[in-house]
C-alpha positions, 0 to 999 in steps of 0.5 A: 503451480506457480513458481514463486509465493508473494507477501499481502501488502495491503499498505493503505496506511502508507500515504499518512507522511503525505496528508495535507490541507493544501489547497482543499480544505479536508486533508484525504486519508492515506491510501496504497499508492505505490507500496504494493508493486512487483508480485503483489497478487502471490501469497501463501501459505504461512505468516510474513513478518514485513517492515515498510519505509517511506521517504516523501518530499514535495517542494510544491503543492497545486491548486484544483486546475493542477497550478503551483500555489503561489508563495513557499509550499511543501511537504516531506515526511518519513514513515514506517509501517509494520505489516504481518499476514498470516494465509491459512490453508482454510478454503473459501470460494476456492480460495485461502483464508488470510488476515493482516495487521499494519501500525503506521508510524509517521513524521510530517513537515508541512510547509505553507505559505503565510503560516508558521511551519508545522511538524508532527509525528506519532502512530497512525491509524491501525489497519486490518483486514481479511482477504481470500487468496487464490492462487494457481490460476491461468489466464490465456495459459500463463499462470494468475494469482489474485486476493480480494481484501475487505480493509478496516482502519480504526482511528487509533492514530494520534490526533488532537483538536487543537493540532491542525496537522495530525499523524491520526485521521480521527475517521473510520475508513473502509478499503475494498481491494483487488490485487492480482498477478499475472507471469506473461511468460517465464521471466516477465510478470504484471502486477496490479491494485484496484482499491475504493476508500470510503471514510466517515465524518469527523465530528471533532475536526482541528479547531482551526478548521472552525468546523463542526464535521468534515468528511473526506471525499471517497476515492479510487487508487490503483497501483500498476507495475511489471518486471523482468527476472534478470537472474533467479534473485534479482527482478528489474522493473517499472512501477506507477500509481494512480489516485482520483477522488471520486466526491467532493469532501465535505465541510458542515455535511456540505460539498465543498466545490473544487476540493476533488484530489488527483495524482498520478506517479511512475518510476523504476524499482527492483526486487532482490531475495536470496530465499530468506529475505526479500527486498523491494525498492521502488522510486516515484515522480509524481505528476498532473496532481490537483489540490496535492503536493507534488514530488517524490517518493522513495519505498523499501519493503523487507519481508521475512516469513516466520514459518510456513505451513505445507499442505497435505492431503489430510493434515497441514504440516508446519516446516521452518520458513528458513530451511524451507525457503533455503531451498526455493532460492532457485524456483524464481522464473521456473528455476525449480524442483518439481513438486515444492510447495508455495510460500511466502516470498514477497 
């Protein structure tokens, strides 16, 4: 059994204080770039309430060779994303059934060189999705965690033709994810994402655009991360992200040469819980982008489960996530009693 149950944090919505024209002419939807990190392939059962915050600034936006653009260019915004999961007890192909909501709200400042500054905020698009959860794997003995996830996002977001820089995307995307955590010994774990976005055409592009459709280009992300149990509430870490856009976007249903985006980020993070409430920071420093900014990001994620189920042979018994959780504080790193059920803690 695994010795401590994490929160889903299927965080697509995440990249939305980070979308911009810059150099490509179709700004890329937000996808999870380093929002899911430590213990991100545990889960359940139960709900988790979680609340997610994003700092961003870039002082430099690259070309599609990876070079500065010329002139004062950048980017920072804010962002904050309510998630709630819920993991059933409900098998599926040897696995639990689970659901998650997220409503983004984001601030942007865009700043390009020969064109007035540009600000916006509001809610961004709705993301939803069913996962499977499996959990008390082994991989070579050491106990493996993992969820597959099918991710809808609606474009419910604010978004305006005569804005050129909206908080909504005004298209519909559709996230296939794999997430997994693998406990290499008692203290040390490994953490990792593989996601694949596919969005659809915008028939009513910014004006500005002079367009009569554009479609971003589908795009690959990962997030990879591993950490040490330093103590049974505290974990210390490193964390990365990866994205690559796989086709060039297109403009008018035509491809539009040179507008692929890349951008790859690594830094520390931390995880601390008292068996109540969790919390995870993690800070990046980006790198070797293309047709991007390029700077850093701050995240912080609160996660408070609201009540967990336990499950018997017969029937699923529902206990109150506090007092529950009360007593798992010290099952971190096989710190625990025997014979507790699995719950929500990241």
């Amino acid at each position: 059994m695994q010795k401590i149950r994490t929160a889903t944090g299927a965080l697509m919505a995440l990249l939305i204080a980070r979308t911009a024209w810059a150099a490509s002419p179709i700004p890329q939807p937000p996808v999870d770039l380093g929002a899911t990190s430590f213990l991100d392939g545990e889960a359940g059962p139960g709900f988790l309430l979680e609340i997610i915050g994003n700092a961003y600034s870039a002082a430099l936006v690259t070309d599609a060779a990876g070079r500065p653009l010329p002139g004062n260019n950048g980017q920072s915004g804010d962002s904050l994303i309510l998630h709630t999961a819920y993991v059933s007890n409900v098998p599926v192909f040897g696995g639990h059934l689970g659901f998650e909501v997220l409503l983004p709200f984001a601030f942007i400042d865009l700043t390009v060189a020969g064109a007035p500054q540009m600000t916006q905020g509001g809610a961004g698009d709705v993301t939803v999705a069913p996962f499977v959860q499996w959990s008390g794997l082994h991989l070579f003995d050491r106990d493996f965690s993992m969820r597959i996830g099918l991710q809808g996002v609606v474009p419910a977001g604010s978004y305006s033709t005569g804005r050129s820089l909206n908080i909504g995307q005004d298209v519909w995307q559709i996230s296939p994810y794999y997430a997994f955590t693998w406990r290499t010994t008692q203290r040390w774990e490994i953490s990792g994402r593989l996601i694949y976005d596919w969005s659809s055409a915008n028939t009513s592009p910014p004006l500005v655009s002079g367009a009569l459709s554009v479609q971003p280009g589908d795009q690959f992300a990962t997030d990879l991360s591993a950490s040490y149990a330093v103590s049974e509430h505290w974990r210390l870490g490193v964390a990365s992200y990866m994205l690559q856009q796989l086709s060039d976007s297109k403009v008018n249903d035509l491809p539009i040469p040179g507008s692929k985006q890349r951008a790859f980020a690594l830094g520390p993070g931390a995880l601390w819980t008292d068996g109540r409430v969790t919390l995870i920071g993690n800070l990046y420093r980006e790198f070797a982008t293309e047709n991007r900014p390029e700077g850093f990001s701050g995240i912080v994620r609160m996660l408070c489960p609201l009540l967990m189920e336990r499950k018997i042979s017969k029937r699923p018994q529902r206990i109150h996530a506090c007092r529950f959780l009360a007593s798992m504080a010290a099952r971190t790193n096989q710190f625990e009693p025997e014979g507790m059920e699995e719950s929500w803690l990241n």
